[in-house]
N, C-alpha and C positions, 0 to 999 in steps of 0.2 A: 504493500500500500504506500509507494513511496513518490509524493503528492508530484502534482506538475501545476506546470504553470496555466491558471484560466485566460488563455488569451493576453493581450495586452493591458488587463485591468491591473498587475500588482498583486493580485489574490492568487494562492494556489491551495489546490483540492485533492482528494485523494479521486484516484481511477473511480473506484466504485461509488456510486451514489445514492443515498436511500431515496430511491421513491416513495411518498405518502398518500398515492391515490387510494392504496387500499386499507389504509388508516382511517379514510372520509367515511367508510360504509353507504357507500352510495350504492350500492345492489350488484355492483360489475363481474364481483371477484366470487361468488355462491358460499357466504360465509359470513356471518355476521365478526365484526370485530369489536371487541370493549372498550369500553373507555380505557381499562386499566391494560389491555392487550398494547393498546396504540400507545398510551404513556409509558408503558416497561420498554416497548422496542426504542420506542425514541431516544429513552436513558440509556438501553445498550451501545445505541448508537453512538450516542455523548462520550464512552468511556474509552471510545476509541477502535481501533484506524480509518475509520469510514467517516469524514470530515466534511461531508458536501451531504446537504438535505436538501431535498429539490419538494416545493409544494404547490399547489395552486389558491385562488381564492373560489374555487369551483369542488373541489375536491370533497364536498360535503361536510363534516365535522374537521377535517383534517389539521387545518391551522388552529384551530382550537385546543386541540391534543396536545398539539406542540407547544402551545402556547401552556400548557398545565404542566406539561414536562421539562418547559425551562423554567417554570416557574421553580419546580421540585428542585430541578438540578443549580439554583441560583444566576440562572441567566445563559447567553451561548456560549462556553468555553472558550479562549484565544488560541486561532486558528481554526476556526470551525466556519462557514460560511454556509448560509439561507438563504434560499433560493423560494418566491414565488411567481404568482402567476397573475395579471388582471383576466378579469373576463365578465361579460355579462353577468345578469344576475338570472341566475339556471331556468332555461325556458325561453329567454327573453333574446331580442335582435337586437337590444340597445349598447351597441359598443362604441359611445363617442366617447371623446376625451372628458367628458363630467362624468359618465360611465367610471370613467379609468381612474377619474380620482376616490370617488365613491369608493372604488374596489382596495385603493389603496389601502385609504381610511380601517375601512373595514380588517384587510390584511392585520395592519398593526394592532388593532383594537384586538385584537383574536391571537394574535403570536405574544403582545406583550412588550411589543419595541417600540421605541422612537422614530427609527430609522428601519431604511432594507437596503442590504448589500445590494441585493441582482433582483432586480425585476423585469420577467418576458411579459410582450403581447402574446395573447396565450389564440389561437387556433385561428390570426383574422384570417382563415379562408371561409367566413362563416358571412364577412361582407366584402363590400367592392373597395381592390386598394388602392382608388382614388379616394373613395370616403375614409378610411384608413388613416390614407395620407394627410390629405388637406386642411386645412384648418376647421379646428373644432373636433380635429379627429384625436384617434387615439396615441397615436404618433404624437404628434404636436403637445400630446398631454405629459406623456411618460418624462417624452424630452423634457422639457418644464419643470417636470418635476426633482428630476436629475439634477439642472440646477440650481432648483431651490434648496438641495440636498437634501430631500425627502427619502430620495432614491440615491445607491453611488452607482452604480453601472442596469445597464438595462439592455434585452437581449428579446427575439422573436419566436417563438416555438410554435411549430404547424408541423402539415404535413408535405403539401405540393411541394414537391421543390423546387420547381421553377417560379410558386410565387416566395420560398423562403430565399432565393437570392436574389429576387426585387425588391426584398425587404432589408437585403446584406446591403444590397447594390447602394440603398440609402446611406450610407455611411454615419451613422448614427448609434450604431446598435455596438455592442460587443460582445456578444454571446450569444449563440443561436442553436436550439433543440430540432433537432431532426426523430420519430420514431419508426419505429419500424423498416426504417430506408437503408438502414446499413446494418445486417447480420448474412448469418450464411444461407440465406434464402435468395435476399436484395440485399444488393447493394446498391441504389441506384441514387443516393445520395452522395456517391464519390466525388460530383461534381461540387456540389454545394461546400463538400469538406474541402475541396483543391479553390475554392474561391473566399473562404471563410479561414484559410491558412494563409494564402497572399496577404491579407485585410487586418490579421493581427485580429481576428474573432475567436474565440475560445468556440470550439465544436463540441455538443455535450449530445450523446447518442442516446435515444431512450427505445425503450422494449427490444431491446436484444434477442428477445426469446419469442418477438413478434406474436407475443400477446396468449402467450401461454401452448404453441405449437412444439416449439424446441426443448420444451421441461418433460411435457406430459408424453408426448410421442406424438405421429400423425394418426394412429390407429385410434386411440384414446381423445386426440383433439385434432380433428382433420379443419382447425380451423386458421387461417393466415392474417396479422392487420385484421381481426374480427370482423371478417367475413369468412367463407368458404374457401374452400381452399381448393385450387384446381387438380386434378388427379396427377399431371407433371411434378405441380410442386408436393403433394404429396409423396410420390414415389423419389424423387431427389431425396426426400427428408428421408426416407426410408432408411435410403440407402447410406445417409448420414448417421442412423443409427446404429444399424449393423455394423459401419467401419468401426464406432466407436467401441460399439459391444468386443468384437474382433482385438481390442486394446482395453479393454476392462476402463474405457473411460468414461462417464457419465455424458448422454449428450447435450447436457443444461451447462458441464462446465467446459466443455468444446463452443459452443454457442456463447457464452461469454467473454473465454477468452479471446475469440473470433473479432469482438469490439477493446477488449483490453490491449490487444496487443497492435493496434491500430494508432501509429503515432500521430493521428492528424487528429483524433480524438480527444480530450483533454478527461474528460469523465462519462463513463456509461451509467445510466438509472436503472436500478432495479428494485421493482415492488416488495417491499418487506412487511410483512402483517403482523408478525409475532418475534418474539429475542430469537427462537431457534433459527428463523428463515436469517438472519444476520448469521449467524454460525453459518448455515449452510452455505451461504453465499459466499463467504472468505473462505468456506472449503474447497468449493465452484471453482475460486481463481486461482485458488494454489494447486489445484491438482496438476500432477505432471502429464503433459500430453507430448508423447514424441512426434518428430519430424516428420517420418513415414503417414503419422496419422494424420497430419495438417497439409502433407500432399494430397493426399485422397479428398479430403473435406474442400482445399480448395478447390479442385477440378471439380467436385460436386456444386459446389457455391455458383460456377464460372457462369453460368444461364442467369442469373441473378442479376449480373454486372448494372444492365438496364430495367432492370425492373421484372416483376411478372406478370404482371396485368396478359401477357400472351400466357402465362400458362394455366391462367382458370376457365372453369369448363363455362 
């Protein structure tokens, strides 16, 4: 877990990062989480190597949790950086820049801080990025608020990638989430990573595991990016399991290291529900995978490059 640098903000993070979508209990994950579930992992988290918590203001209870859990642990450790997210208010299309302050607000009141390191525009491909942009937009708001130091660095997280590098393109941003665009399915955020490394942007990958396909297996979740998942890219996966099997390696921690070992990368998110899923997850990355086996995985991956959208049914 030996931290790198996020971008050209000054801050650096550990590779790994907890996600806390499924700390919100928003219904996604088929499992209720507790209060006291979501407050113990947070404190594990706290006690170390895992240095980068990544939240939203959408994420249902999430920032709340957190907010309970630094309160436990007397505030965020030095060296530890939070990460959240603006966003409408759940249901809603409203995402102008009063939107974004709103969300702020909110964010702080709920975590417990004065201030926030890293704040993303969390999914605008939800409106048009001229409204986005423009004035009174959401952009114009974060910025703003950046300098009033509300905010110290602020970053864009979606999915398109061609609109996440019109969104780099702005020069504004310094940290940008990509998910499910880069593991050993897709990679087809390579571009976005090769344009957000020139830029001095910190790259932060999330669902490595493309949403729970790479953990469970394809037989057990024939699912890709939560949708279906086309018989190609099932069978690739397959075939990624059996190599794995063939080398007694788990293929959750093949599929992670896959984003770990990816120098254009600065930190991968992964979903943690409970203290054991943080064990496991440091066990994910330390496991040893030989050379031979990350031959075979990447030839499996290589259909990926550009995406799959060809290979669902």
């Amino acid at each position: 877990m030996r931290r790198r640098p996020l971008g050209s903000t000054g801050l650096s993070v550990s590779p790994v990062c907890l996600g806390t979508s499924p700390l919100g209990n928003i219904g996604l994950y088929g499992g209720e989480v507790t209060v006291e579930e979501a407050v113990s992992t947070v404190l594990r988290v706290l006690e170390g190597p895992v240095t980068f918590i990544d939240t939203s203001n959408n994420y249902g209870d999430a920032e709340r949790r957190i907010g309970l859990a630094l309160r436990e642990a007397g505030g965020l450790p030095d060296g530890f950086v939070l990460a959240t997210k603006v966003d409408p208010v759940r249901g809603s299309g409203d995402f102008s820049g009063a939107r974004a302050r709103t969300s702020v607000q909110e964010s702080l009141e709920r975590l417990g801080v004065d201030h926030l390191q890293l704040v993303y525009v969390h999914d605008p491909e939800i409106i048009d990025f001229d409204e986005a942009t423009g004035p009174g937009g959401v952009v114009e708001a974060v910025v703003e608020m950046q300098q009033e130091g509300l905010i110290e660095h602020i970053g864009v997280a979606g999915g398109p990638i061609d609109l996440m590098q019109r969104f780099v393109s702005l020069g504004v941003f310094q940290a940008v989430i990509s998910h499910n665009r880069y593991t050993l399915v897709d990679q087809s955020a390579s571009p976005l990573m090769d344009q957000a490394a020139a830029a001095g942007v910190a790259m932060v990958n999330g669902a490595p595991y493309g949403g729970g396909m790479l953990v469970k297996g394809p037989v057990a979740f024939p699912r890709y990016c939560y949708r279906d998942a086309g018989q190609a890219t099932v069978d690739r996966v397959l075939a990624m399991e059996r190599a794995c099997a063939d080398h007694d390696v788990p293929l959750a921690a093949a599929a992670l290291q896959f984003s770990l070992r990816e120098p254009r990368i600065a930190s991968t998110i992964v979903g943690m529900s409970r203290p054991e899923r943080v064990e496991q997850t440091l066990a994910l990355a330390a496991t040893p995978i030989p050379d031979e086996l990350w031959v075979v995985l990447e030839e499996l991956a290589a259909p990926g490059r550009t995406g799959i959208d060809h290979e669902r049914d």
